[in-house]
C-alpha positions in Angstrom: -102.9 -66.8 -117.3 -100.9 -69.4 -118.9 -97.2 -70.0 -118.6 -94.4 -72.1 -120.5 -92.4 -74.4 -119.3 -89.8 -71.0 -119.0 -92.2 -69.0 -116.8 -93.1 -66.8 -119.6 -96.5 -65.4 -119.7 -98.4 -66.9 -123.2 -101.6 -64.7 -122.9 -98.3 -61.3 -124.9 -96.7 -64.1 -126.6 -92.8 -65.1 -126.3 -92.2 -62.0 -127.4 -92.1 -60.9 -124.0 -88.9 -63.0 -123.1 -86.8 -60.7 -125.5 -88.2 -57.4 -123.7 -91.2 -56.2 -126.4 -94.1 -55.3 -124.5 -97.4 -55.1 -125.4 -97.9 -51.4 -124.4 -94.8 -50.2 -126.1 -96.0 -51.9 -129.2 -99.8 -49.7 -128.8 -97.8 -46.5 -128.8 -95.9 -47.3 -131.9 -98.8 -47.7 -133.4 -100.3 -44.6 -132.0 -97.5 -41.8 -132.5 -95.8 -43.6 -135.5 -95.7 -41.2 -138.7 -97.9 -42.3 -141.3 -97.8 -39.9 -143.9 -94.1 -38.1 -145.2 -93.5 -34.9 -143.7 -92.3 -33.6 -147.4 -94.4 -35.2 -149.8 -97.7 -36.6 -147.8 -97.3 -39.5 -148.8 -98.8 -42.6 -147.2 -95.7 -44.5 -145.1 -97.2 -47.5 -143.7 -97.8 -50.7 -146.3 -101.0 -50.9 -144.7 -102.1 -47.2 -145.8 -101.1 -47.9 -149.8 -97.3 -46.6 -148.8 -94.4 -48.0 -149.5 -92.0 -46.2 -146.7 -90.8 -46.7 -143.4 -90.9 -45.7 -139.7 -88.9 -47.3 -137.3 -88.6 -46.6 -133.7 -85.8 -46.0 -131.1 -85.3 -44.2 -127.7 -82.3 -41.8 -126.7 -82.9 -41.3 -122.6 -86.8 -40.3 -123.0 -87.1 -39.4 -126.7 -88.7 -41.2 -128.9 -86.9 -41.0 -132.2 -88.6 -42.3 -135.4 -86.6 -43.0 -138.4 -88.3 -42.5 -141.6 -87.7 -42.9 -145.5 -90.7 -42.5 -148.2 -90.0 -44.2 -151.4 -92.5 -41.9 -153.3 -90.0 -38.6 -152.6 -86.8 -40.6 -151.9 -87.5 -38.1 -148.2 -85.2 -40.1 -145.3 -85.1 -38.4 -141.7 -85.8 -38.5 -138.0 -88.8 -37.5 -136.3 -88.4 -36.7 -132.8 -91.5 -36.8 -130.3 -91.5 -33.8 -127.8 -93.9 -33.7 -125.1 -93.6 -29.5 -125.2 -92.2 -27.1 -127.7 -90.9 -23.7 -126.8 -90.5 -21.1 -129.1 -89.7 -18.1 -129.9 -91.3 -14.8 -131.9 -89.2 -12.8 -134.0 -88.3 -9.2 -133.3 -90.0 -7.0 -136.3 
């Protein structure tokens, strides 16, 4: 392990002075949309897309903010760890 002069930890980059964590960063990547939930089209720059997904957390939800620029689509996507639903009376 190396350290700066500032006691931060080199081997995750300074980055981990401002409070991004290498972990945090995995599960972005993991859970992030990557197509649009109204058009299917790619988001990511990466996947051909020219959109956006950007992360934030309310208490433990993990809230993705969207936009595709294919279908002009803009929203949030919420990340549930368990959905409960309901049938509808025939």
């Amino acid at each position: 392990m190396s350290t700066s002069p500032r006691g931060i930890d080199q081997s995750f980059g300074l980055d981990v002075g401002r409070g991004y964590f290498p972990a945090d960063a995995d599960s972005h990547r993991r859970d992030a949309p990557r197509f649009c939930p109204s058009c299917a089209a790619p988001l990511a720059l990466a996947d051909g897309g020219r959109g956006l997904a950007v992360e934030y957390w309310i208490g433990a939800d993990r809230v993705f903010v969207c936009y595709c620029a294919a279908c002009h689509w803009s929203g949030d996507i919420v990340l549930a760890e368990r959905v409960m639903g309901h049938e509808a009376v025939e």
